[in-house]
C-alpha positions in Angstrom: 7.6 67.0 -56.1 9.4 64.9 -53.7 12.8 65.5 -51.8 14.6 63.4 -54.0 13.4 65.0 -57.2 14.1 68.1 -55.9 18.2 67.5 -54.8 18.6 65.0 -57.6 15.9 65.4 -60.7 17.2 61.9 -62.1 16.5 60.1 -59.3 13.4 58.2 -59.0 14.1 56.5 -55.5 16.8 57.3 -52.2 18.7 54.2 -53.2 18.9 55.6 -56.8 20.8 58.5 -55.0 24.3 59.1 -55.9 25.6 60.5 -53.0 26.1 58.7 -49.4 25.1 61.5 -47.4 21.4 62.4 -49.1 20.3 60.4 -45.9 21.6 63.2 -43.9 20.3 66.1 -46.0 16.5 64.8 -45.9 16.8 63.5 -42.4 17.6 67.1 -41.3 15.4 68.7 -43.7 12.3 66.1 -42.3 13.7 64.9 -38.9 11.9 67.9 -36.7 8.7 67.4 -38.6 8.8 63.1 -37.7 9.8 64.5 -34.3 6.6 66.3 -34.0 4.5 63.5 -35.1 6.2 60.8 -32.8 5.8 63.1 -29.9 2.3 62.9 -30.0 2.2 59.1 -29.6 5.3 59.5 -27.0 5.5 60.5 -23.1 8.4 62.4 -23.2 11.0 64.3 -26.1 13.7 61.6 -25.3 11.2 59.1 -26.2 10.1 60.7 -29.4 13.7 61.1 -30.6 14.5 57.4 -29.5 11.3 56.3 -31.7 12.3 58.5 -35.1 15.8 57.4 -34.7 14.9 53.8 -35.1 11.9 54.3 -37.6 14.8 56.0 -39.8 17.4 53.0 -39.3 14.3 50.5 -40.3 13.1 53.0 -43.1 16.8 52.9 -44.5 17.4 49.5 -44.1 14.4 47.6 -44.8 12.0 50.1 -46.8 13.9 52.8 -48.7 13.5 50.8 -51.6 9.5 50.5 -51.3 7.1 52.7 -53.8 5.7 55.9 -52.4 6.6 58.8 -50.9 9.4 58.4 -48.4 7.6 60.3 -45.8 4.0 58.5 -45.7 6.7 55.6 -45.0 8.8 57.2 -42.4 5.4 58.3 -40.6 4.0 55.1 -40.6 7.6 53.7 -39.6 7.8 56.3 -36.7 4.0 55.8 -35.6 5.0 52.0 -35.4 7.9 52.2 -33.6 5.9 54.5 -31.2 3.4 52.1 -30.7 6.0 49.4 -29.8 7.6 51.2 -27.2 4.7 51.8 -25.9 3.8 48.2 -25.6 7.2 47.8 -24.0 6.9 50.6 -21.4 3.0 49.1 -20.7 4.7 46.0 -20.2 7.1 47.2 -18.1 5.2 49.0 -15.5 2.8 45.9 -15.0 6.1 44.7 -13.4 7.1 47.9 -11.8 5.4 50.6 -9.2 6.0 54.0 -10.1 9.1 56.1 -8.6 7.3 59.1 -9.1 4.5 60.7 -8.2 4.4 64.1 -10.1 3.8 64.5 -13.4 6.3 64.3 -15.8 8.1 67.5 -17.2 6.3 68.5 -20.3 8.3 69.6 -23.2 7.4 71.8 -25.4 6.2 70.3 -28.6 6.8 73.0 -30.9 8.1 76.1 -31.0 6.4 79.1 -32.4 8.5 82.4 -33.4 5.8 84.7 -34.4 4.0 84.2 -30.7 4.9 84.5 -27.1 5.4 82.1 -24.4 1.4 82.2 -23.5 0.4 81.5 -26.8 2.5 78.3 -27.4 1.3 77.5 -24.1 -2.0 77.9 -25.1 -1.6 75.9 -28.4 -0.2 73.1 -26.4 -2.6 73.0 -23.7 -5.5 72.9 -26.3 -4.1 70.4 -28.6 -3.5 67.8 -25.7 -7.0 68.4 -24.7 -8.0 67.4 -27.8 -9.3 63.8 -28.1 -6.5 61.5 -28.8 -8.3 60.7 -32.7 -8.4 64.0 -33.5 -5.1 65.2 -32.4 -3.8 62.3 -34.3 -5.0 63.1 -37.6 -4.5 66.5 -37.1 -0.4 66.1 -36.4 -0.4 63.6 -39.6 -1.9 66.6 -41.8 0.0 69.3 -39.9 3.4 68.0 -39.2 3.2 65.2 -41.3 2.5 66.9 -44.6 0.2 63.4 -45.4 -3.0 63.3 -47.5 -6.3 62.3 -46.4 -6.1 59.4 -48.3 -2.6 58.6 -46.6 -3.6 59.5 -43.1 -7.3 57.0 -43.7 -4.6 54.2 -44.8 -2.2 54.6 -41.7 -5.0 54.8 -39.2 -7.3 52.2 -41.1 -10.2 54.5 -41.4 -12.0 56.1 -44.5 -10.8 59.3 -46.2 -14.1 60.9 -45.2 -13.2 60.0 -41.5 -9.7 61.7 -41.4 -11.5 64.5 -42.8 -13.9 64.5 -40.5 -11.4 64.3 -37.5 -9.3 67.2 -39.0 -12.4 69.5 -38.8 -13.7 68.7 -35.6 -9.9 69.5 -34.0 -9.6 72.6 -36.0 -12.8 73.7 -34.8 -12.3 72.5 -30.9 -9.0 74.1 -30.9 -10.2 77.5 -32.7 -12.8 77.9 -30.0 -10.3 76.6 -26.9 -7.9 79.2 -28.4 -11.0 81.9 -28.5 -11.9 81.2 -24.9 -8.2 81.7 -23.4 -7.8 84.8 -25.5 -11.4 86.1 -23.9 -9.7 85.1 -20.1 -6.4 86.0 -21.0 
């Protein structure tokens, strides 16, 4: 059962919404969960907020209307817009030498009430260890909410694959989270 069906049983698509601020309702209700997926194709928060800001301005605009569930759209909206700014930013330092040295301030990607500090530090450390194909499909199951079937179409691969990938980064992060408990 979608969003929309839920807030508004009649309605079969957002523009079949009576009310002008529905936008607002599901983009608070699924704003932090696109957050989380664009960070993981983002270098920094401010990034990630810039790239689901303008995947929901496209989405409204130019897609609300499409069949499907709003949020496979949005992710593959935000995933785009992600990859765009990246090509902008890969563009950009061809032209430019790096200010800064250090490494960039990491954000936290998510926060976790029922742990400590350490353990969302943990969590974090092990999922950007991961490789970058199996983090992927893991955020678009996790945060993302999508299918196999939807996460094979967005990243062009075979259901069986995004399966596949899911597993592997359960498994790799289950045992990187076993090891820092053992040391910890």
């Amino acid at each position: 059962m979608t969003l929309i069906r839920q807030i508004h049983p009649n309605s079969e698509r957002m523009e079949d919404v009576p009310k002008n601020d529905f936008w607002q309702k599901w983009f608070q209700l699924y704003g932090p969960r696109l957050l989380l997926c664009a960070r993981q194709w983002t270098r920094s928060a401010s990034d990630a907020e810039d790239v689901v800001q303008e995947a929901f301005v496209r989405f409204w605009r130019h897609q609300r209307g499409l069949p499907g569930e709003p949020m496979a759209l949005l992710v593959t909206s935000v995933r785009r817009a992600a990859l765009d700014l990246a090509r902008r930013d890969g563009r950009r330092a061809l032209r430019e030498e790096r200010a800064r040295n250090g490494p960039e301030d990491q954000v936290a990607l998510f926060e976790n009430p029922f742990a400590g500090e350490e353990r969302r530090v943990a969590i974090e450390d092990a999922l950007r260890r991961l490789p970058s194909e199996q983090r992927e499909v893991l955020v678009l199951k996790i945060w993302g909410e999508l299918t196999f079937e939807q996460i094979a179409a967005e990243l062009s691969l075979s259901p069986n694959t995004a399966a596949a990938r899911y597993r592997y980064a359960l498994a790799a992060l289950r045992h990187e989270l076993a090891a820092a408990d053992c040391h910890g």
